[in-house]
mmCIF file of the N, C-alpha and C atoms, coordinates in Angstrom:
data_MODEL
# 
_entry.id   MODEL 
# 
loop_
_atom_site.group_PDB 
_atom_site.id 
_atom_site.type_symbol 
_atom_site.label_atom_id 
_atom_site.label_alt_id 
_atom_site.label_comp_id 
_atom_site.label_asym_id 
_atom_site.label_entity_id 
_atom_site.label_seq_id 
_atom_site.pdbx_PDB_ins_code 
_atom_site.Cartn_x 
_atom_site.Cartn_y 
_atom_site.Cartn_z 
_atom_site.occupancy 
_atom_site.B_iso_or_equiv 
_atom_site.pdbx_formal_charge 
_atom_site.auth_seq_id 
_atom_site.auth_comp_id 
_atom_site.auth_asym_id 
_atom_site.auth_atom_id 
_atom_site.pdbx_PDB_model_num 
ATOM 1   N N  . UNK A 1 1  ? -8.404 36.340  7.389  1.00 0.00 ? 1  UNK A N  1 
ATOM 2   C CA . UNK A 1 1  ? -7.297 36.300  6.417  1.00 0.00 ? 1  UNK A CA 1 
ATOM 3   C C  . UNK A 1 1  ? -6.297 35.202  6.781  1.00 0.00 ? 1  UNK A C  1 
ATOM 4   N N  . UNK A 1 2  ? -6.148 35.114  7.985  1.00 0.00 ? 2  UNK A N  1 
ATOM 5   C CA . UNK A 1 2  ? -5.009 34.209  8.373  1.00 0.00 ? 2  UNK A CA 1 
ATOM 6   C C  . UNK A 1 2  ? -4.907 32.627  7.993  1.00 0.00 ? 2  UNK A C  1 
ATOM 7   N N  . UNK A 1 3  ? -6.459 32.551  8.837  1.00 0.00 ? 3  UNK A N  1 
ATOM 8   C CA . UNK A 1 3  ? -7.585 31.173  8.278  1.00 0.00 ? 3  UNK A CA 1 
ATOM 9   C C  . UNK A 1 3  ? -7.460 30.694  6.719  1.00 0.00 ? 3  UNK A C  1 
ATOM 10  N N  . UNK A 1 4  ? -7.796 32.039  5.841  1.00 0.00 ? 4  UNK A N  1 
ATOM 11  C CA . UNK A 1 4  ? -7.781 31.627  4.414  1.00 0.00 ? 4  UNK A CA 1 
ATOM 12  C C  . UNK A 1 4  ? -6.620 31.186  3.980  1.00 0.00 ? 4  UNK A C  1 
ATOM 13  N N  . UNK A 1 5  ? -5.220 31.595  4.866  1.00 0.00 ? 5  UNK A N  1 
ATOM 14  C CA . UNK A 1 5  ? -3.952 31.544  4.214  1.00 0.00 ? 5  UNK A CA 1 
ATOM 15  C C  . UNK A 1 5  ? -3.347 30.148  5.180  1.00 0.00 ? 5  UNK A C  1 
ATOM 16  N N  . UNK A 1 6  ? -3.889 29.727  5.866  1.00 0.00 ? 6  UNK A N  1 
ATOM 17  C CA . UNK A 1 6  ? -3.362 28.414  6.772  1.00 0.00 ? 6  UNK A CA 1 
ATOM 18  C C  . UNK A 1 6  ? -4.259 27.577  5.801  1.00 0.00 ? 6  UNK A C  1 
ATOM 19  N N  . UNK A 1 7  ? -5.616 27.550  4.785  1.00 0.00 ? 7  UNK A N  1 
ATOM 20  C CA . UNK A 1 7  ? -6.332 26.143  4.399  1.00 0.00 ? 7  UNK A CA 1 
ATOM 21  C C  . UNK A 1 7  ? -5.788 25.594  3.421  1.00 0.00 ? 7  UNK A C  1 
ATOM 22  N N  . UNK A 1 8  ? -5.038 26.367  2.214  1.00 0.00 ? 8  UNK A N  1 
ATOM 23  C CA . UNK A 1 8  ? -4.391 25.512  1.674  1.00 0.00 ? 8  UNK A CA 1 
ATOM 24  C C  . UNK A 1 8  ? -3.000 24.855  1.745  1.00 0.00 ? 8  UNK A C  1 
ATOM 25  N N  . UNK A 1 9  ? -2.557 25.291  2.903  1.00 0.00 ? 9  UNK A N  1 
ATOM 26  C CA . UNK A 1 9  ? -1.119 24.138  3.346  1.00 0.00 ? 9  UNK A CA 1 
ATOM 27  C C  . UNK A 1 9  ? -1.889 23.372  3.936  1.00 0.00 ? 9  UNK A C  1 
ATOM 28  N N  . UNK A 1 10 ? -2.746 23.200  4.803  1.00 0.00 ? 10 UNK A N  1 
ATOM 29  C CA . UNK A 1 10 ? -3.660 21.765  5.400  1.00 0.00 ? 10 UNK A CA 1 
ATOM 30  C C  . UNK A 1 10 ? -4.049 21.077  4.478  1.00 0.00 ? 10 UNK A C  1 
ATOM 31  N N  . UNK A 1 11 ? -4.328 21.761  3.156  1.00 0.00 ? 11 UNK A N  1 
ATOM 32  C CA . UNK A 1 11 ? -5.145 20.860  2.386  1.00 0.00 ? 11 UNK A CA 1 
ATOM 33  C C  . UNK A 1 11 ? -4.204 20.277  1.519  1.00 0.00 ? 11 UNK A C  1 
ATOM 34  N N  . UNK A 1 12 ? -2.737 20.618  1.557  1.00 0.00 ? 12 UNK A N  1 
ATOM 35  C CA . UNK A 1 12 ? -1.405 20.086  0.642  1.00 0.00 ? 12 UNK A CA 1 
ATOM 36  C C  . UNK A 1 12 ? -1.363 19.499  1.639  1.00 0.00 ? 12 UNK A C  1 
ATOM 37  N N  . UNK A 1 13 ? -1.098 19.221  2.851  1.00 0.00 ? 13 UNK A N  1 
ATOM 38  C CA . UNK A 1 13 ? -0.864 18.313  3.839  1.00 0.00 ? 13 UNK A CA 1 
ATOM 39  C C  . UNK A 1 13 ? -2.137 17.279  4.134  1.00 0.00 ? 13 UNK A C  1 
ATOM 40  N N  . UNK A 1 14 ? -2.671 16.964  3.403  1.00 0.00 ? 14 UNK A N  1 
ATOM 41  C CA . UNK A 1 14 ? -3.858 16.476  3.460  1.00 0.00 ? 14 UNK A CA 1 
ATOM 42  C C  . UNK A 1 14 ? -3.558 15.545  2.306  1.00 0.00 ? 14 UNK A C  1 
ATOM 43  N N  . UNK A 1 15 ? -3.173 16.478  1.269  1.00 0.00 ? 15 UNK A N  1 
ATOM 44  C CA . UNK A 1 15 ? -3.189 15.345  -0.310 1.00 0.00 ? 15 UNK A CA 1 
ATOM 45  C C  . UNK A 1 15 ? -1.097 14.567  -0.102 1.00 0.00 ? 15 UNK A C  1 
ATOM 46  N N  . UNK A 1 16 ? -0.730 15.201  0.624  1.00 0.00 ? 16 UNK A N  1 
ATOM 47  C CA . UNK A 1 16 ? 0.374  14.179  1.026  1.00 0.00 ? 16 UNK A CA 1 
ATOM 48  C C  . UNK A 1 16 ? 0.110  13.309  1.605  1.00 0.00 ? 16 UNK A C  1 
ATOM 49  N N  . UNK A 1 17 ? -0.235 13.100  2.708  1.00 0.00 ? 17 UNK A N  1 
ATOM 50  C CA . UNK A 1 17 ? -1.064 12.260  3.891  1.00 0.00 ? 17 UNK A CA 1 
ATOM 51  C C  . UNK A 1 17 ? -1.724 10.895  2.616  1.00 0.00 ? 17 UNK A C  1 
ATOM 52  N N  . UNK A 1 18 ? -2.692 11.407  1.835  1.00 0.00 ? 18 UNK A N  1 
ATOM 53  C CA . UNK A 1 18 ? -3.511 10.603  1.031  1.00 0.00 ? 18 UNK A CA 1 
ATOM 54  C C  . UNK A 1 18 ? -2.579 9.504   0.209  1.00 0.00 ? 18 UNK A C  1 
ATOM 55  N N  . UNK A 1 19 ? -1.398 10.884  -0.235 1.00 0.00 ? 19 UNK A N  1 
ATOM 56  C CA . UNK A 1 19 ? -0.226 9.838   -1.753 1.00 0.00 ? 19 UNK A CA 1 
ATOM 57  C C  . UNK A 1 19 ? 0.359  8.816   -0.400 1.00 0.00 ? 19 UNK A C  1 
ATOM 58  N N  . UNK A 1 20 ? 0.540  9.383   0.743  1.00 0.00 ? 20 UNK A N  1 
ATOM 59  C CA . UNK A 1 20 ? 1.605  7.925   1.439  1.00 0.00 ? 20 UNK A CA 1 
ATOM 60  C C  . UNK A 1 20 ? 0.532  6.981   1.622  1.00 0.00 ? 20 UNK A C  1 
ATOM 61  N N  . UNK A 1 21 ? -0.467 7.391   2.049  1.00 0.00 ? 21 UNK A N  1 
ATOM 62  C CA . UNK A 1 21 ? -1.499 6.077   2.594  1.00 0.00 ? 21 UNK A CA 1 
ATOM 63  C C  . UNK A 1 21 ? -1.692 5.060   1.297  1.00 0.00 ? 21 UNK A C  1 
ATOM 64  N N  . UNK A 1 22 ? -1.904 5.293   -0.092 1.00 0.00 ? 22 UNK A N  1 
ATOM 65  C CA . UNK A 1 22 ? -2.297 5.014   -1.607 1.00 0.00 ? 22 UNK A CA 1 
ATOM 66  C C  . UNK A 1 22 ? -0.593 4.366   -1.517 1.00 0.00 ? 22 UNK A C  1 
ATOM 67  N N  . UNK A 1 23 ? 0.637  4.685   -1.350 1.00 0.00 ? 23 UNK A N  1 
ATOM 68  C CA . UNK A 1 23 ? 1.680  4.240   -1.417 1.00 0.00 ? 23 UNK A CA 1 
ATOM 69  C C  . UNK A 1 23 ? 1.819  2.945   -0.507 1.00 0.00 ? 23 UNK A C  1 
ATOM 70  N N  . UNK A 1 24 ? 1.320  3.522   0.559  1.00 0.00 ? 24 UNK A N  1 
ATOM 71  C CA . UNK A 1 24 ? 1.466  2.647   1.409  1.00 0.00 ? 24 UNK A CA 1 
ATOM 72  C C  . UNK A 1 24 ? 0.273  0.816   1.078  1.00 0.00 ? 24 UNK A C  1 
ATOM 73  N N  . UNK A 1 25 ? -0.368 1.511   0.835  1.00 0.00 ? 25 UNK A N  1 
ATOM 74  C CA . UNK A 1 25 ? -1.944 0.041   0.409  1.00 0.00 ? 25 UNK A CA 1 
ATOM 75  C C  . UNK A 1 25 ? -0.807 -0.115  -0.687 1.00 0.00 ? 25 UNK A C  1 
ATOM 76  N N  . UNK A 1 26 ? -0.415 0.129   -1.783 1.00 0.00 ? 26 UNK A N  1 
ATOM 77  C CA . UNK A 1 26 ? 0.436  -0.734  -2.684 1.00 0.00 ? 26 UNK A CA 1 
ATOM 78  C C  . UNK A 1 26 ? 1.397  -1.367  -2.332 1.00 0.00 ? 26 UNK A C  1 
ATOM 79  N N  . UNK A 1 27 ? 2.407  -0.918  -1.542 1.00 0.00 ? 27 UNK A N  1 
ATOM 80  C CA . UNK A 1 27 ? 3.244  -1.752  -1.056 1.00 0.00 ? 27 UNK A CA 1 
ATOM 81  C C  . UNK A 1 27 ? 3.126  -2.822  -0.710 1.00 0.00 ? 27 UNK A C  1 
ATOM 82  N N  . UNK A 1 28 ? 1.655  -2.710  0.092  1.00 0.00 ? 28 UNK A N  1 
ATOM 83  C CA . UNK A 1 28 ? 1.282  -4.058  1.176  1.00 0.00 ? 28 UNK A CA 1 
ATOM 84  C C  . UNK A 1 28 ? 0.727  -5.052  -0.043 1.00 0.00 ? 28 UNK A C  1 
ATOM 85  N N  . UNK A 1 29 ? 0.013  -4.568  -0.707 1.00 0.00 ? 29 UNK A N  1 
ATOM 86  C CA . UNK A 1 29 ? -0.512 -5.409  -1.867 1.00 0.00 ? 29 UNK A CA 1 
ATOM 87  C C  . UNK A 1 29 ? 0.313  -5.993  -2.454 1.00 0.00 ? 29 UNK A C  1 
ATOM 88  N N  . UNK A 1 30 ? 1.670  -5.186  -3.017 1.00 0.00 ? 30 UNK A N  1 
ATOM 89  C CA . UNK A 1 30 ? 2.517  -6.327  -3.606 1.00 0.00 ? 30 UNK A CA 1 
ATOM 90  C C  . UNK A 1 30 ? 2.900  -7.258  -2.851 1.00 0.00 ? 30 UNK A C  1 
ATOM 91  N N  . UNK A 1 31 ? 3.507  -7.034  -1.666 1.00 0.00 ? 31 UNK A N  1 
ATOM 92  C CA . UNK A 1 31 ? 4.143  -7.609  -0.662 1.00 0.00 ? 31 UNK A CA 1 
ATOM 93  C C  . UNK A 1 31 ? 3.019  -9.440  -0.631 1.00 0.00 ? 31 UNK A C  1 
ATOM 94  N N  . UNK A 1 32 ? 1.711  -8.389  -0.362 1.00 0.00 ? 32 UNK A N  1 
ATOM 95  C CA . UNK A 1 32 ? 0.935  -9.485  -0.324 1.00 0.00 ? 32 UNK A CA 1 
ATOM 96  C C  . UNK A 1 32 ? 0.541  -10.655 -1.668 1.00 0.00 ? 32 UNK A C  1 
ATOM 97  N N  . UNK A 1 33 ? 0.949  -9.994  -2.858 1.00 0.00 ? 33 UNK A N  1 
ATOM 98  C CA . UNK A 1 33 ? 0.937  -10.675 -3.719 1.00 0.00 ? 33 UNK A CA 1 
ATOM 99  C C  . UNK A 1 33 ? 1.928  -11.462 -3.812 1.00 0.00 ? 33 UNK A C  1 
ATOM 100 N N  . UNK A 1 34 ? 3.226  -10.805 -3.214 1.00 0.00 ? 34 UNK A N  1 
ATOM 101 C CA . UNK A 1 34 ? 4.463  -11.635 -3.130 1.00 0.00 ? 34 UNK A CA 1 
ATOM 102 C C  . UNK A 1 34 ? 4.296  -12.920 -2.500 1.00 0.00 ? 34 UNK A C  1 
ATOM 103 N N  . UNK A 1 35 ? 3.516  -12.757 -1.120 1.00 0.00 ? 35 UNK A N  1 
ATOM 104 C CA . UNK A 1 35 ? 3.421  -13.918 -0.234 1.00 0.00 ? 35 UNK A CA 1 
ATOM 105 C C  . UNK A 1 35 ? 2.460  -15.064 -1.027 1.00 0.00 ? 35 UNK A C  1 
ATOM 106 N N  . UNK A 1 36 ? 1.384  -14.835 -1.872 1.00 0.00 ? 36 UNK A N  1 
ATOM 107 C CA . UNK A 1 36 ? 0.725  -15.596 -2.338 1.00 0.00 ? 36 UNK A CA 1 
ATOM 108 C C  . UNK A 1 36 ? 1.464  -16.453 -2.885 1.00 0.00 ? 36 UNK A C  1 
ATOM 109 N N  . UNK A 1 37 ? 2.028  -15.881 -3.821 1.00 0.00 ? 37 UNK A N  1 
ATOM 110 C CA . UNK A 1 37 ? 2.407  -16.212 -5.389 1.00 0.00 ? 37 UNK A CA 1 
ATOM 111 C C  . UNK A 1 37 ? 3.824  -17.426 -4.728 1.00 0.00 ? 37 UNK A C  1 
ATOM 112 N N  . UNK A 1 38 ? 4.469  -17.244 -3.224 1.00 0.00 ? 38 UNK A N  1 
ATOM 113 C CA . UNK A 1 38 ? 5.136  -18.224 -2.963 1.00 0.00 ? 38 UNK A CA 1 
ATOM 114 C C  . UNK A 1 38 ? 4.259  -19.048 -1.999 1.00 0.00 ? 38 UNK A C  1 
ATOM 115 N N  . UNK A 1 39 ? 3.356  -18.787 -1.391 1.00 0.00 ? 39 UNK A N  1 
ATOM 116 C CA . UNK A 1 39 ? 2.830  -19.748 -1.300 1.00 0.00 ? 39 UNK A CA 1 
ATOM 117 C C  . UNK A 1 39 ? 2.008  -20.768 -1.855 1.00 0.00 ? 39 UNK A C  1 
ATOM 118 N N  . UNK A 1 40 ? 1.402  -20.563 -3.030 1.00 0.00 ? 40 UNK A N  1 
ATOM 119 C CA . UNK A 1 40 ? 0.976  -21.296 -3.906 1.00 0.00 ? 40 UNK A CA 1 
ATOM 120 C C  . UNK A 1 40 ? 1.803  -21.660 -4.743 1.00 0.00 ? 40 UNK A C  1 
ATOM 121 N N  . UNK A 1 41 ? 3.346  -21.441 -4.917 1.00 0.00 ? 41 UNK A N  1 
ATOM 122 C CA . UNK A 1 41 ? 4.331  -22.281 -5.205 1.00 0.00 ? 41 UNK A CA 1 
ATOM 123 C C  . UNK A 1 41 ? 5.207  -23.043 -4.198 1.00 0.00 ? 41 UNK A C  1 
ATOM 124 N N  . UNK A 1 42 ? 4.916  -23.009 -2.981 1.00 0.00 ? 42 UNK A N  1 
ATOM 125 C CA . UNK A 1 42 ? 4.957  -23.850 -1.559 1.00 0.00 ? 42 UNK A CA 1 
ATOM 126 C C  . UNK A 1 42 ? 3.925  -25.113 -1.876 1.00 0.00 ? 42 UNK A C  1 
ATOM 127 N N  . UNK A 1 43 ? 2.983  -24.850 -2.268 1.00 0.00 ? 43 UNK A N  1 
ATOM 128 C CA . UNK A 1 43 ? 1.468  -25.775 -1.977 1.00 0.00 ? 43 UNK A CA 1 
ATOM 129 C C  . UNK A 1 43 ? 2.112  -27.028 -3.041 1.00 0.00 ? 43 UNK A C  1 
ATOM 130 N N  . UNK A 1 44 ? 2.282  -26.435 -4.931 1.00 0.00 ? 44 UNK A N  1 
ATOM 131 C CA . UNK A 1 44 ? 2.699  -26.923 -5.702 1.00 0.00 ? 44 UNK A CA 1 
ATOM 132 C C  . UNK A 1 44 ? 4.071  -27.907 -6.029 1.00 0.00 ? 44 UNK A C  1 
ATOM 133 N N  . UNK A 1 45 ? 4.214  -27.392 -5.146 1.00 0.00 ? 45 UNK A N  1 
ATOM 134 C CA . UNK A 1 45 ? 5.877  -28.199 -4.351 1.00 0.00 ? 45 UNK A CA 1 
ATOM 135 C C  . UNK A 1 45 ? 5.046  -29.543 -3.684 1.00 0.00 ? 45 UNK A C  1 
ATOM 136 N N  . UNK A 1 46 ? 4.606  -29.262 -2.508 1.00 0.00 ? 46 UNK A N  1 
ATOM 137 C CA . UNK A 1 46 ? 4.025  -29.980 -1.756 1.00 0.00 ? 46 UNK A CA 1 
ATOM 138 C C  . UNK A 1 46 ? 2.751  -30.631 -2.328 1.00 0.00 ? 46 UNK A C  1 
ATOM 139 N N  . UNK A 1 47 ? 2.518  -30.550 -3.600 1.00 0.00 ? 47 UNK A N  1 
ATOM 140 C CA . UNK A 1 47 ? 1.296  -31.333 -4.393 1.00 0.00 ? 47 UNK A CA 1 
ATOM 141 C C  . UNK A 1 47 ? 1.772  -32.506 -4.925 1.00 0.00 ? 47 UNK A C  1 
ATOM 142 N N  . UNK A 1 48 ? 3.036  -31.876 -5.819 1.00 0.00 ? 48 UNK A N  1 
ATOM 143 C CA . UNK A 1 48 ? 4.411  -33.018 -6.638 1.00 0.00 ? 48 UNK A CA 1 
ATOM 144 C C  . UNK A 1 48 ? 4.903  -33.741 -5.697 1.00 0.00 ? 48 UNK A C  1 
ATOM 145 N N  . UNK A 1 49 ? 5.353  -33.684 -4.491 1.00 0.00 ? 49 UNK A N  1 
ATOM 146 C CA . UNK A 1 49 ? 5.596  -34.553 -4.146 1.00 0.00 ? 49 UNK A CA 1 
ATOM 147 C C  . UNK A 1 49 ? 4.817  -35.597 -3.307 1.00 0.00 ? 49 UNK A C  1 
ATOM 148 N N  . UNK A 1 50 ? 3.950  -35.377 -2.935 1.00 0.00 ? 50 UNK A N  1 
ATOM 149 C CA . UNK A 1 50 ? 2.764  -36.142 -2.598 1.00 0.00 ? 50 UNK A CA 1 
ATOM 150 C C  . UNK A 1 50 ? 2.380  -37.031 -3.729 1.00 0.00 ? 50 UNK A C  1 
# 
């Protein structure tokens, strides 16, 4: 009984765990899109004036 009544808070602590990690890969993705998107307007800088 105890077992049955401890699996579904592990398993809510489980699908929290999942939303930060899914939060977390987006963040980095924008972040990382952020870095692109100025560095290929770094490059474009540095194309014009060349």
């Amino acid at each position: 009984m105890a077992s049955f009544v401890a699996e579904p808070g592990a398993r809510m602590r489980n699908n929290s765990t999942e939303r930060n990690i899914v939060c977390r890969v987006k963040n980095s993705f924008m972040t990382l899109s952020r870095h692109i998107s100025v560095l290929l307007g770094a490059l474009h800088s540095c194309s014009e004036v060349t």
